[in-house]
PyMOL CGO cylinders between C-alpha atoms (Angstrom):
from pymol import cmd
from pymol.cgo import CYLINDER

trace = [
    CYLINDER, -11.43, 22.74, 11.31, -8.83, 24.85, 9.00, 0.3, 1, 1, 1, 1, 1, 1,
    CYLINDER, -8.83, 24.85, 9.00, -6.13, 24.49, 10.43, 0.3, 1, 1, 1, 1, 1, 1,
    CYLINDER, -6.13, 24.49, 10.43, -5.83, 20.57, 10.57, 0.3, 1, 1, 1, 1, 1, 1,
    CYLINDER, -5.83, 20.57, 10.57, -7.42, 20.46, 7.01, 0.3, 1, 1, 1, 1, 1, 1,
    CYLINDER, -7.42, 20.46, 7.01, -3.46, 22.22, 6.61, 0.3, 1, 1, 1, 1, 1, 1,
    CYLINDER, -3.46, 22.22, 6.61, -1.95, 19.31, 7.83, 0.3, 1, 1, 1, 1, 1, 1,
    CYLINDER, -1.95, 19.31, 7.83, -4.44, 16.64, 6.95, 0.3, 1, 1, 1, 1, 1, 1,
    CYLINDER, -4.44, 16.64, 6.95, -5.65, 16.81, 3.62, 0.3, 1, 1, 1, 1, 1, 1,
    CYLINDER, -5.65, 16.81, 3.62, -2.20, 16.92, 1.92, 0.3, 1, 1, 1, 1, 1, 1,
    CYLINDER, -2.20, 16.92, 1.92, -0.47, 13.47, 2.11, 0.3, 1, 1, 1, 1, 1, 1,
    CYLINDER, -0.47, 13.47, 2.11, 1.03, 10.73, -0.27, 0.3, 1, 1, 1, 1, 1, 1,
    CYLINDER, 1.03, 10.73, -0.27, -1.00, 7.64, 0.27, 0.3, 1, 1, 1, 1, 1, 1,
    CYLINDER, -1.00, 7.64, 0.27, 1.78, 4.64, -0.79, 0.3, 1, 1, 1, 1, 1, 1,
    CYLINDER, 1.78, 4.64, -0.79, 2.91, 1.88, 1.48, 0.3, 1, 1, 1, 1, 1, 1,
    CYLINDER, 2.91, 1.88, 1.48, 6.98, 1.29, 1.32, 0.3, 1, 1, 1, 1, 1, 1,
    CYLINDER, 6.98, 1.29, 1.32, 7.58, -1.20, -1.81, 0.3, 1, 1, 1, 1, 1, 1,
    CYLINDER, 7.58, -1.20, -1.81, 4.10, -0.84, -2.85, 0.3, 1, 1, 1, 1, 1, 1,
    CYLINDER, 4.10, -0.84, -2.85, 3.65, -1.84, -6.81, 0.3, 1, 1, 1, 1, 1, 1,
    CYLINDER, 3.65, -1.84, -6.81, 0.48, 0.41, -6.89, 0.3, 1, 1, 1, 1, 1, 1,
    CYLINDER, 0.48, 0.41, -6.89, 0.24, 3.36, -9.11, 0.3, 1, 1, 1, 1, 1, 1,
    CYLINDER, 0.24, 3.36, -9.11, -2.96, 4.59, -7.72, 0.3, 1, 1, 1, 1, 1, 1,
    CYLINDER, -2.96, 4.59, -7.72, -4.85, 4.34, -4.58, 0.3, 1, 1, 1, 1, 1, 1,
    CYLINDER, -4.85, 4.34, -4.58, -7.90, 6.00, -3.37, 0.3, 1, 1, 1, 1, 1, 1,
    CYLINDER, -7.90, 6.00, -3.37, -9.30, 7.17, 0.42, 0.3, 1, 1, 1, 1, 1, 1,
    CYLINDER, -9.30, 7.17, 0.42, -12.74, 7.66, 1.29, 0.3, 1, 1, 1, 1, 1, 1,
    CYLINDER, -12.74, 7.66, 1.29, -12.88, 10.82, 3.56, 0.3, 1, 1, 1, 1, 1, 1,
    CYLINDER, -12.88, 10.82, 3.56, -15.48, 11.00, 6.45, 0.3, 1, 1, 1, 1, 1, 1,
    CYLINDER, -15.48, 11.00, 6.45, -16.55, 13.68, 8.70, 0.3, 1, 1, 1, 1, 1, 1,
    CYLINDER, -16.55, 13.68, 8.70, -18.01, 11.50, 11.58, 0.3, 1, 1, 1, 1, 1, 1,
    CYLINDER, -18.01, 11.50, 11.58, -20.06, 9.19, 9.69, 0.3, 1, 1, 1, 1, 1, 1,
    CYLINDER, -20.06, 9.19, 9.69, -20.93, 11.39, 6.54, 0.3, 1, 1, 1, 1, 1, 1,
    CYLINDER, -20.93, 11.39, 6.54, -18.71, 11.08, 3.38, 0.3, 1, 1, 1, 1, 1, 1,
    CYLINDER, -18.71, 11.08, 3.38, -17.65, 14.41, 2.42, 0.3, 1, 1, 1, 1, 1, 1,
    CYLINDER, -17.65, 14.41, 2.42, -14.69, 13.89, -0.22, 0.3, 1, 1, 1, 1, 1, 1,
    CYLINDER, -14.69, 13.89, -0.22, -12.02, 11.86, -1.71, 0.3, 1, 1, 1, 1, 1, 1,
    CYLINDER, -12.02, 11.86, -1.71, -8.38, 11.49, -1.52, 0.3, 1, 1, 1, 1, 1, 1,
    CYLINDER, -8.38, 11.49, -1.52, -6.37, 10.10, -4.77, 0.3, 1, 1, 1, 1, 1, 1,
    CYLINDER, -6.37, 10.10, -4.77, -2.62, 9.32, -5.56, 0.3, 1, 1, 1, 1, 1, 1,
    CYLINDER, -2.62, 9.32, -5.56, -0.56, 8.09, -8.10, 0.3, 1, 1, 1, 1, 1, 1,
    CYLINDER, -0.56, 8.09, -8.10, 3.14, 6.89, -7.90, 0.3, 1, 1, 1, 1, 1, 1,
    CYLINDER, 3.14, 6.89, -7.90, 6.18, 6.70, -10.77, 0.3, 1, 1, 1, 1, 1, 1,
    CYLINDER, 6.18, 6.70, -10.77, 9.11, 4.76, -8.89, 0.3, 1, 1, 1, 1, 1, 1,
    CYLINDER, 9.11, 4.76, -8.89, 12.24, 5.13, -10.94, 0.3, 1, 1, 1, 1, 1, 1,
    CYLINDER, 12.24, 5.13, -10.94, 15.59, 3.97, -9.16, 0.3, 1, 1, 1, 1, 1, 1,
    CYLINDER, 15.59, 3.97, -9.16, 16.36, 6.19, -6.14, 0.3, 1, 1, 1, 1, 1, 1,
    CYLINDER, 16.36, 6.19, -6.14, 13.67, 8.64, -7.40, 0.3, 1, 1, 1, 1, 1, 1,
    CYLINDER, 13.67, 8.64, -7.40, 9.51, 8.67, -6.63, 0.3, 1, 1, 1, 1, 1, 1,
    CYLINDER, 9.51, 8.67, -6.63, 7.10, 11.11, -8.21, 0.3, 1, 1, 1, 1, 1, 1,
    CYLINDER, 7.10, 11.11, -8.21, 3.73, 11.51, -6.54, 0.3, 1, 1, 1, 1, 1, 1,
    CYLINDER, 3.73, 11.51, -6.54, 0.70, 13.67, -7.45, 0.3, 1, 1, 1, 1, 1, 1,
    CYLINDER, 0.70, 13.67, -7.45, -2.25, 13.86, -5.13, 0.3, 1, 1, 1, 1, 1, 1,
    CYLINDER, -2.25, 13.86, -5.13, -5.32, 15.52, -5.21, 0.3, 1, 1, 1, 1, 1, 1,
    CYLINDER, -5.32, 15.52, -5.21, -7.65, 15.68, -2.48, 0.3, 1, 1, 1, 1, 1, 1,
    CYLINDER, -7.65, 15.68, -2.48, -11.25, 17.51, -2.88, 0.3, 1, 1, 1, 1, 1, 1,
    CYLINDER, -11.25, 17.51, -2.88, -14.18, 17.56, 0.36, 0.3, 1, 1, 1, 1, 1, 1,
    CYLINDER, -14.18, 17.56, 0.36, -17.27, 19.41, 0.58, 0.3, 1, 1, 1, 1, 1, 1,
    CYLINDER, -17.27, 19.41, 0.58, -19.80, 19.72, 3.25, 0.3, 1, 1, 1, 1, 1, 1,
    CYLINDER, -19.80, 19.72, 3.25, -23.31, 20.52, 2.57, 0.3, 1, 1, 1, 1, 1, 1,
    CYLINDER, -23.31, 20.52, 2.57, -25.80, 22.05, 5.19, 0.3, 1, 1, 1, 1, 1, 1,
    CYLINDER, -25.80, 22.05, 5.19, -29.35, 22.64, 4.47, 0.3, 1, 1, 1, 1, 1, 1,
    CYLINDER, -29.35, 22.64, 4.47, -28.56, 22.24, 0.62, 0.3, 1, 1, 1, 1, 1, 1,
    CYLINDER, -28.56, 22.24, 0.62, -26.05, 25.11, 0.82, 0.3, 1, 1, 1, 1, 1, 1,
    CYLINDER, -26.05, 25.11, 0.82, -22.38, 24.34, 0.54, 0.3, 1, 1, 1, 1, 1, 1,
    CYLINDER, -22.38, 24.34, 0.54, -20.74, 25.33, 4.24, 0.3, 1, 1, 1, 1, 1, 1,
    CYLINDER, -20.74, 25.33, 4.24, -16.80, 24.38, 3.40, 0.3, 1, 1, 1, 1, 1, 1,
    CYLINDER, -16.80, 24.38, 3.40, -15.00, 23.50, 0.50, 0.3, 1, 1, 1, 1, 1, 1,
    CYLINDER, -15.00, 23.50, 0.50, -11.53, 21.92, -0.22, 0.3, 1, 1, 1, 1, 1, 1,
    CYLINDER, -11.53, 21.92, -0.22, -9.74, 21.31, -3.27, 0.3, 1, 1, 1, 1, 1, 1,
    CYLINDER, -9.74, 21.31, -3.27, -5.75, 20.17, -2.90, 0.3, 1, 1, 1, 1, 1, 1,
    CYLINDER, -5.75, 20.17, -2.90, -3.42, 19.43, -6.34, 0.3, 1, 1, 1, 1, 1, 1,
    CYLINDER, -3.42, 19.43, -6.34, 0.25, 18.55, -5.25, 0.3, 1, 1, 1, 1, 1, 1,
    CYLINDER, 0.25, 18.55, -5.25, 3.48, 17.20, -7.10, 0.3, 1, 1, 1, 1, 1, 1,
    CYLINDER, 3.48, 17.20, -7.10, 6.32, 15.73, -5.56, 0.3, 1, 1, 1, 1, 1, 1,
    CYLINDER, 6.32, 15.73, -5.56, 9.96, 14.54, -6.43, 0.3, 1, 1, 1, 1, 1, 1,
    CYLINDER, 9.96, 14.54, -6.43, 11.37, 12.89, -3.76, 0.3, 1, 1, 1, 1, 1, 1,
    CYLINDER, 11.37, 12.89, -3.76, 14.97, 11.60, -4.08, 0.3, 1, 1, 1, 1, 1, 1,
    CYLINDER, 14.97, 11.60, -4.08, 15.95, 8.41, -1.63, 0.3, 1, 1, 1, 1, 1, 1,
    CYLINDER, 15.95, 8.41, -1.63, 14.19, 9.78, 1.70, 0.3, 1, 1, 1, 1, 1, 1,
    CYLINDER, 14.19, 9.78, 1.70, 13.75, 13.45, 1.26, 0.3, 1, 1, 1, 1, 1, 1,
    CYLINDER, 13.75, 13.45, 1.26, 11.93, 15.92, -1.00, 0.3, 1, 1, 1, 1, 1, 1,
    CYLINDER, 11.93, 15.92, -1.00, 13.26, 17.35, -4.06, 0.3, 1, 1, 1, 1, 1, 1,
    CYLINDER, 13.26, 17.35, -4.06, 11.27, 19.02, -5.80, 0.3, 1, 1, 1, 1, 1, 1,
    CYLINDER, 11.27, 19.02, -5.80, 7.32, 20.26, -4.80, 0.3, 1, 1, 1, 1, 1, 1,
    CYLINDER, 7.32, 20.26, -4.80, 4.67, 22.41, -6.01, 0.3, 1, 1, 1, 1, 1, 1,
    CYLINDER, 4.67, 22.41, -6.01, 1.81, 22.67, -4.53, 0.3, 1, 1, 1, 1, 1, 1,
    CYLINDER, 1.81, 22.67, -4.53, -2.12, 24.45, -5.01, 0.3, 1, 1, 1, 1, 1, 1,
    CYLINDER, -2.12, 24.45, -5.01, -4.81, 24.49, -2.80, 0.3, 1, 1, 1, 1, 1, 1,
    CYLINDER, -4.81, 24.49, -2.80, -8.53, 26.56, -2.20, 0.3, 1, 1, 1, 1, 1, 1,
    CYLINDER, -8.53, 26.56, -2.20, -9.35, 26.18, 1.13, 0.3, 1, 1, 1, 1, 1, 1,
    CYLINDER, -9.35, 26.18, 1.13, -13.08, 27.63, 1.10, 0.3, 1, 1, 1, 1, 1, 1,
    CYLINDER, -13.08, 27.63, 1.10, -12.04, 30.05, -0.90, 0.3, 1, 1, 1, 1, 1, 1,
    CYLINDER, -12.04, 30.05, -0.90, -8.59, 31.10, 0.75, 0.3, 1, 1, 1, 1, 1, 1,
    CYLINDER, -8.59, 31.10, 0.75, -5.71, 30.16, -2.05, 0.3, 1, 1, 1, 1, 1, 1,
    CYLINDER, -5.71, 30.16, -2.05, -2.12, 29.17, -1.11, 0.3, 1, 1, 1, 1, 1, 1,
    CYLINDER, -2.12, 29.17, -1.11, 0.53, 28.04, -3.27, 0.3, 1, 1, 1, 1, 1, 1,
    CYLINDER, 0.53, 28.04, -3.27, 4.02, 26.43, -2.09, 0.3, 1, 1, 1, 1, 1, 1,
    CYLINDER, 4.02, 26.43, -2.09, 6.64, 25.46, -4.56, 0.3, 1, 1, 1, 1, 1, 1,
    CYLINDER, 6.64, 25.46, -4.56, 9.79, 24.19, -3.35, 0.3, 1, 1, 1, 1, 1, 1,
    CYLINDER, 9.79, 24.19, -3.35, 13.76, 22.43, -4.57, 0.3, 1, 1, 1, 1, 1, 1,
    CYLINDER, 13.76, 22.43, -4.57, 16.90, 21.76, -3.79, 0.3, 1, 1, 1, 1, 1, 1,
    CYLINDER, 16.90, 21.76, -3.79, 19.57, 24.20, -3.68, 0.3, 1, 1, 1, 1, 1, 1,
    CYLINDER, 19.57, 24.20, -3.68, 22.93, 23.15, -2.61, 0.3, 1, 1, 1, 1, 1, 1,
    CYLINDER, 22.93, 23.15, -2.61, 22.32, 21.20, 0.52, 0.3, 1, 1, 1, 1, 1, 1,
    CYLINDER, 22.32, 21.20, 0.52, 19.08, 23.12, 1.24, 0.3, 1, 1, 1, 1, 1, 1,
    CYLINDER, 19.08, 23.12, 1.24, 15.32, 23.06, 0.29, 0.3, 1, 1, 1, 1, 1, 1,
    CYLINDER, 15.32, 23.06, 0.29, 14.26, 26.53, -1.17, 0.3, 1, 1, 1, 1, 1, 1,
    CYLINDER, 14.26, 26.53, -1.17, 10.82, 26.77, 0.04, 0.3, 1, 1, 1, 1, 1, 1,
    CYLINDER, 10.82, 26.77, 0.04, 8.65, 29.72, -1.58, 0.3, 1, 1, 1, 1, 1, 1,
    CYLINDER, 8.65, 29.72, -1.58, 5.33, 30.96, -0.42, 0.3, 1, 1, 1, 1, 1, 1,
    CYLINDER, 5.33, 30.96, -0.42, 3.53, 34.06, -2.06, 0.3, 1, 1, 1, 1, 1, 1,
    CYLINDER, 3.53, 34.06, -2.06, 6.11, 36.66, -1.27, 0.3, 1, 1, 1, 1, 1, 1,
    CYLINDER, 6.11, 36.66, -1.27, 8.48, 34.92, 1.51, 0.3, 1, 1, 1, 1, 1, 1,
    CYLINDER, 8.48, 34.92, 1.51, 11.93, 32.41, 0.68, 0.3, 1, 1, 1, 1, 1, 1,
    CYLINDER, 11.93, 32.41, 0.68, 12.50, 29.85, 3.36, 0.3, 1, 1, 1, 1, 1, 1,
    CYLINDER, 12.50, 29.85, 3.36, 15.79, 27.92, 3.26, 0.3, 1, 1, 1, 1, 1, 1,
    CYLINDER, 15.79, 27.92, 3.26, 15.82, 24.52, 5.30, 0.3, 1, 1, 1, 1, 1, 1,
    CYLINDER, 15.82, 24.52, 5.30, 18.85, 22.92, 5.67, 0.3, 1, 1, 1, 1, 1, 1,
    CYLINDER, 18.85, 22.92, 5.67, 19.35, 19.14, 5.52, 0.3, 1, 1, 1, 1, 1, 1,
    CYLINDER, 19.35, 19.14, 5.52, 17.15, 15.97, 4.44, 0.3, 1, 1, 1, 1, 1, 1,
    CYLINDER, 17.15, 15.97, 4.44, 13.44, 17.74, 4.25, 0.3, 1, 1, 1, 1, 1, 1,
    CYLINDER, 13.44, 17.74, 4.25, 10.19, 15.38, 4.32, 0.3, 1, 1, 1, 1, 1, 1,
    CYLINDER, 10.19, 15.38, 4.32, 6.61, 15.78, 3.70, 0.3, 1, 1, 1, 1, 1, 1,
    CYLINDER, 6.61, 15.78, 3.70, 3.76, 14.61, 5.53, 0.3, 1, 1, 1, 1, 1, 1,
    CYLINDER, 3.76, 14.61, 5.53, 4.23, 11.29, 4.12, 0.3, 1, 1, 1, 1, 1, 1,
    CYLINDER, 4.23, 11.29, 4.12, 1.26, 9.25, 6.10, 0.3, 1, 1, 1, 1, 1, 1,
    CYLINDER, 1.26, 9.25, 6.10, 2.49, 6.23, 2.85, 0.3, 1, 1, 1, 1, 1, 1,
    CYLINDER, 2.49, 6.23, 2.85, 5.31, 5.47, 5.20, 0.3, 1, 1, 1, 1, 1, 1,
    CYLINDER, 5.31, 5.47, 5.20, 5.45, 5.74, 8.55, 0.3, 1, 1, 1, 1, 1, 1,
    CYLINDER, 5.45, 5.74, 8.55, 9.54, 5.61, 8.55, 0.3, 1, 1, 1, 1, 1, 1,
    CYLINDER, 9.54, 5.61, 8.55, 9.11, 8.77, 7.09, 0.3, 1, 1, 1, 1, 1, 1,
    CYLINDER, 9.11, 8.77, 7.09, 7.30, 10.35, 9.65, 0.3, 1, 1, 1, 1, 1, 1,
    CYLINDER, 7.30, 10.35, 9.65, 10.01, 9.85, 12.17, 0.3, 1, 1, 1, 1, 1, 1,
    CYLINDER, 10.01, 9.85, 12.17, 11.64, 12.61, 12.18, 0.3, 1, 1, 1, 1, 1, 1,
    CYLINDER, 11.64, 12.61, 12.18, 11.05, 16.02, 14.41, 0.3, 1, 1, 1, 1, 1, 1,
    CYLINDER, 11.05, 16.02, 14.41, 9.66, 17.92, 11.60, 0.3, 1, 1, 1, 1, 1, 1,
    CYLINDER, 9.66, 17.92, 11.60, 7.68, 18.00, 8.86, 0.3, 1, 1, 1, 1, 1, 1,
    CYLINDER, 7.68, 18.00, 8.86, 7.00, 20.38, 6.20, 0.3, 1, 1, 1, 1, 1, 1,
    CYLINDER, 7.00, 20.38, 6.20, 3.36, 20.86, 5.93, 0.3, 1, 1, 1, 1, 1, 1,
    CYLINDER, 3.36, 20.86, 5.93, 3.02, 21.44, 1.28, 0.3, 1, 1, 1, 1, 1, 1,
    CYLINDER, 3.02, 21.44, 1.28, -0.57, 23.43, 1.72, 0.3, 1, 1, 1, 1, 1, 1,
    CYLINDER, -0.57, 23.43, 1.72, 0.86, 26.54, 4.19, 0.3, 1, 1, 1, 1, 1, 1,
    CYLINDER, 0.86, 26.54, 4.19, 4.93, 25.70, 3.70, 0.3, 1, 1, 1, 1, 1, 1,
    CYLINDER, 4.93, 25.70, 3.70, 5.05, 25.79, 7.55, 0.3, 1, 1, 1, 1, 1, 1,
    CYLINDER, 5.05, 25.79, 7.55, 8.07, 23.31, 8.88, 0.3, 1, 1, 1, 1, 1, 1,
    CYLINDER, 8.07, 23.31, 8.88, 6.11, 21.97, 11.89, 0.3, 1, 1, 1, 1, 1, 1,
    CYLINDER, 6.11, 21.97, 11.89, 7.71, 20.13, 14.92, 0.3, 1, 1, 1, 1, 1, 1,
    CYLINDER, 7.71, 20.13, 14.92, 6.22, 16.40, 14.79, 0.3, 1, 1, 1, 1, 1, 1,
    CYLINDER, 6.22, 16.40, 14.79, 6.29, 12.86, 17.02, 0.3, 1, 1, 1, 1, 1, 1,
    CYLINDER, 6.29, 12.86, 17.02, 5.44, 9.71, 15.82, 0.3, 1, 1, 1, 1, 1, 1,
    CYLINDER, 5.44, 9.71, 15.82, 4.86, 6.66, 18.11, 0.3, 1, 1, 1, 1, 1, 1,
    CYLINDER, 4.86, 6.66, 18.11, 3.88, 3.17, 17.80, 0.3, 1, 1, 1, 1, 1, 1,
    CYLINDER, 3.88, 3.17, 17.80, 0.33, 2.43, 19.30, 0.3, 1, 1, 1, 1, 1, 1,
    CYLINDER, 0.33, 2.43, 19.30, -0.55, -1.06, 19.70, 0.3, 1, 1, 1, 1, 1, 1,
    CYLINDER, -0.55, -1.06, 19.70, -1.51, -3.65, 17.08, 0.3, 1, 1, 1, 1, 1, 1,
    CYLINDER, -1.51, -3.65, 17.08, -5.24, -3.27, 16.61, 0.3, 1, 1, 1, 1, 1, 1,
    CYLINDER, -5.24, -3.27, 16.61, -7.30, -2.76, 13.63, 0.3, 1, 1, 1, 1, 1, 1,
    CYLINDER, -7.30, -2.76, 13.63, -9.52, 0.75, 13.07, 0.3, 1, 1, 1, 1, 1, 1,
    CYLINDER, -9.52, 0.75, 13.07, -13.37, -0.26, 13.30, 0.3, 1, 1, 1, 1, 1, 1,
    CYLINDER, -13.37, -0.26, 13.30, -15.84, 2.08, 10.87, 0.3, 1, 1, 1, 1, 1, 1,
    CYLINDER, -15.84, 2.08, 10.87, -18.66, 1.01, 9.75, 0.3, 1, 1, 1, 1, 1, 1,
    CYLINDER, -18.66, 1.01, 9.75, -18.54, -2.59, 9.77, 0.3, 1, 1, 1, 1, 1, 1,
    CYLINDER, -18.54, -2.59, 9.77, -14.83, -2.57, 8.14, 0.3, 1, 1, 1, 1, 1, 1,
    CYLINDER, -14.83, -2.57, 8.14, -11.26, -3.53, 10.07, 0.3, 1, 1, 1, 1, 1, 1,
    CYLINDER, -11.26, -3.53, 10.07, -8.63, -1.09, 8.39, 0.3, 1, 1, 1, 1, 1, 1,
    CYLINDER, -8.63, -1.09, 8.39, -5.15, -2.12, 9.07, 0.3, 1, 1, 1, 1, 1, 1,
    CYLINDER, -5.15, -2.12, 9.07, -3.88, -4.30, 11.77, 0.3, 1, 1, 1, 1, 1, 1,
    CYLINDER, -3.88, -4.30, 11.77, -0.74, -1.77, 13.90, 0.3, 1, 1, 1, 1, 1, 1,
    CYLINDER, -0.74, -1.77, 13.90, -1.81, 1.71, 15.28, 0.3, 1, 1, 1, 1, 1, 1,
    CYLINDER, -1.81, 1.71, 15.28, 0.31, 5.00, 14.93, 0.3, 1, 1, 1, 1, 1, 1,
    CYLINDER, 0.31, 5.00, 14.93, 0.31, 8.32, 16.59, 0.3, 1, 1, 1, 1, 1, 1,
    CYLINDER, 0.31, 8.32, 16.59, 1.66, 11.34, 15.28, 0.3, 1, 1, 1, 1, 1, 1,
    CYLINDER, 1.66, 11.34, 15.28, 1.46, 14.46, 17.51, 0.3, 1, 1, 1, 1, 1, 1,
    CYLINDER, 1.46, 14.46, 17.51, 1.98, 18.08, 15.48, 0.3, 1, 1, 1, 1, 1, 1,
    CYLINDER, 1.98, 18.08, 15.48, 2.34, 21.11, 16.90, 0.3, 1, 1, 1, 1, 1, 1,
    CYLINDER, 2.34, 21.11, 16.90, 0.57, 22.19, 19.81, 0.3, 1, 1, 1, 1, 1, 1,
    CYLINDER, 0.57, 22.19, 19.81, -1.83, 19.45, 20.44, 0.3, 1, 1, 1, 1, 1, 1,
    CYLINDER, -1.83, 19.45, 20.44, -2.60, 18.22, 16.68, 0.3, 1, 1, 1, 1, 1, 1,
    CYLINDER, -2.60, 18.22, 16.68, -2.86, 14.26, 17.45, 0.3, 1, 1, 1, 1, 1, 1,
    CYLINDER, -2.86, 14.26, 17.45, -3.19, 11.88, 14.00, 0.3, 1, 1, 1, 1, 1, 1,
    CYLINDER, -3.19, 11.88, 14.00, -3.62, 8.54, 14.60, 0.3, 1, 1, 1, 1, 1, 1,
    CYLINDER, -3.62, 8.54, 14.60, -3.06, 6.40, 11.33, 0.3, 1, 1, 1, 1, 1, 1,
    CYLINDER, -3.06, 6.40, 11.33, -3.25, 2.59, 10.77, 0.3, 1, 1, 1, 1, 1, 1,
    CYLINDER, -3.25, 2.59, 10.77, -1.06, 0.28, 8.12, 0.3, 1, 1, 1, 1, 1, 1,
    CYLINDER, -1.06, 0.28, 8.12, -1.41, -3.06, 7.39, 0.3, 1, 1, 1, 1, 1, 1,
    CYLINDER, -1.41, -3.06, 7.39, 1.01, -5.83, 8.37, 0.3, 1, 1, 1, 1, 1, 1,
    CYLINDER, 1.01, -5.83, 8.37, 3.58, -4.62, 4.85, 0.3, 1, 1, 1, 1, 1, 1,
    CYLINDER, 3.58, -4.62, 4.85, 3.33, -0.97, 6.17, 0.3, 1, 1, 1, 1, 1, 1,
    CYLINDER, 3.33, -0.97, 6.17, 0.81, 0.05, 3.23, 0.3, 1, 1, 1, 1, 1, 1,
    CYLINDER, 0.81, 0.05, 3.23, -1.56, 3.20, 4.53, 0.3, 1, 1, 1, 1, 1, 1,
    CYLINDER, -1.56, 3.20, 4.53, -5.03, 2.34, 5.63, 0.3, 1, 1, 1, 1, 1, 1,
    CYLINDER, -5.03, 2.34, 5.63, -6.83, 4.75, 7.33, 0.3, 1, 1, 1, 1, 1, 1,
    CYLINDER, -6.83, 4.75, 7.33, -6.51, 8.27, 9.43, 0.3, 1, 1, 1, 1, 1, 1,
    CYLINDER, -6.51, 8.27, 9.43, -8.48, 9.51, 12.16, 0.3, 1, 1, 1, 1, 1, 1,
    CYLINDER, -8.48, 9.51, 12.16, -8.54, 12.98, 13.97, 0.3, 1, 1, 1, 1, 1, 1,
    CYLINDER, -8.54, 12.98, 13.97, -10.57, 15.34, 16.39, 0.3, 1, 1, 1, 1, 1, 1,
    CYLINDER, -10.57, 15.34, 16.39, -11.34, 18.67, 14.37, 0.3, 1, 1, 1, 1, 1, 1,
    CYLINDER, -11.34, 18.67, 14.37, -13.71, 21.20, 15.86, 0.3, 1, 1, 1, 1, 1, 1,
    CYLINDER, -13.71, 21.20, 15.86, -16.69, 20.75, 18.42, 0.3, 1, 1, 1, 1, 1, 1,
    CYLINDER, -16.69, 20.75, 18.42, -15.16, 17.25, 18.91, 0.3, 1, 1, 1, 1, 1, 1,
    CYLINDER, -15.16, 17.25, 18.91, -16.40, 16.16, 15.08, 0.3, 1, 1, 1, 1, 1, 1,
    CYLINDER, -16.40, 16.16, 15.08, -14.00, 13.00, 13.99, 0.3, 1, 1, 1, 1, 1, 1,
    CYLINDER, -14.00, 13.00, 13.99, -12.43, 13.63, 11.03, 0.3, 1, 1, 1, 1, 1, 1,
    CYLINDER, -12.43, 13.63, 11.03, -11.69, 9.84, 8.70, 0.3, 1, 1, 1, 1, 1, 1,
    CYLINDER, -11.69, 9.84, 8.70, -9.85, 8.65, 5.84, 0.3, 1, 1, 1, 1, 1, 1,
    CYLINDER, -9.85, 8.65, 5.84, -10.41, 4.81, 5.18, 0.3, 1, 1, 1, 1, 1, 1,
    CYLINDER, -10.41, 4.81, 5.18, -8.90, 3.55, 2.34, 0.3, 1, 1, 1, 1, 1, 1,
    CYLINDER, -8.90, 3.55, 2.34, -11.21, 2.10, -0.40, 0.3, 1, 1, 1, 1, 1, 1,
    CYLINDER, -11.21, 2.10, -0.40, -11.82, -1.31, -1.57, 0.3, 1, 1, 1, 1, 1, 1,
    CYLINDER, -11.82, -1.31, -1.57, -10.33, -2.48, -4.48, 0.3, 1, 1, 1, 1, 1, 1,
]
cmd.load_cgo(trace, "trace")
């Protein structure tokens, strides 16, 4: 399940407009709540700063089998990112990724390697899907720039547990066979996330009431 815990567990969590400043996802593994996923957002003008943290563990006969804690601030300025730094202990492996602007480039820096990438840069940004149209995508836990797709679905709800989440259906494809499938309400605001990991286990983010 590492390696789409990467991808997964790292994303903003704002719809487009949205007057939030905090919002908060319930994560699942099948039908078993194993963590939580929390945001906050400062709009000013053309520029948004967004922290997230993310934490999950999973428990198996009273001993802890994974655990996942994710801290990440970004500067994004108009559509692309700015500024990002980034920490994360996945089960115990630690990576850091800190990133800006140079020029017309995004200086991306992880442990002991320098990445430039030319041109507008974006995140995993699941809090708009205009965002995510683009052909790749910088994944903030590993610094990785991955090739991406994201399609429109079909306009249906996500059904867990009694609960409709959203109301239009996205698919983003990542990588070699990595398929996301998110939901937003009818204003484009983030709902809920769903995923295969492994041994066919579903992997859920629904976004919490209130």
């Amino acid at each position: 399940m590492r390696a789409q815990f990467a991808t997964l567990l790292l994303a903003s969590a704002f719809g487009a407009g949205a007057a939030q400043s905090e919002l908060a996802f319930d994560i699942y593994l099948d039908d078993r709540p194993v963590g939580v996923h929390r945001v906050q957002i400062q709009q000013d003008a053309d520029q948004r700063r967004v922290s997230v943290e993310a934490e999950m563990s999973i428990d198996i006969l009273f001993f802890n089998a994974f655990s996942y804690r994710h801290q990440a601030d970004e500067v994004w300025h108009g559509d692309c990112i700015a500024n990002l730094k980034t920490r994360t202990d996945d089960d115990g492996e630690r990576y850091r990724v800190d990133a800006s602007r140079v020029a017309d480039d995004l200086l991306v820096t992880v442990a002991d390697r320098q990445v430039r990438i030319g041109g507008c840069v974006r995140t995993f940004a699941y809090w708009n899907p205009r965002l995510l149209e683009h052909d790749f995508l910088l994944n903030t836990q590993t610094g990785d720039y991955e090739p991406a797709r994201l399609v429109e679905v079909a306009e249906q709800p996500l059904q867990f547990q009694g609960r409709a989440y959203g109301d239009r259906q996205y698919r983003l494809d990542v990588g070699q066979g990595v398929r996301i499938d998110l939901w937003y309400d009818a204003g484009c605001s983030w709902q809920a996330l769903q995923t295969q990991v492994e041994n066919g286990r579903v992997l859920r983010y629904v976004r919490r009431e209130g």
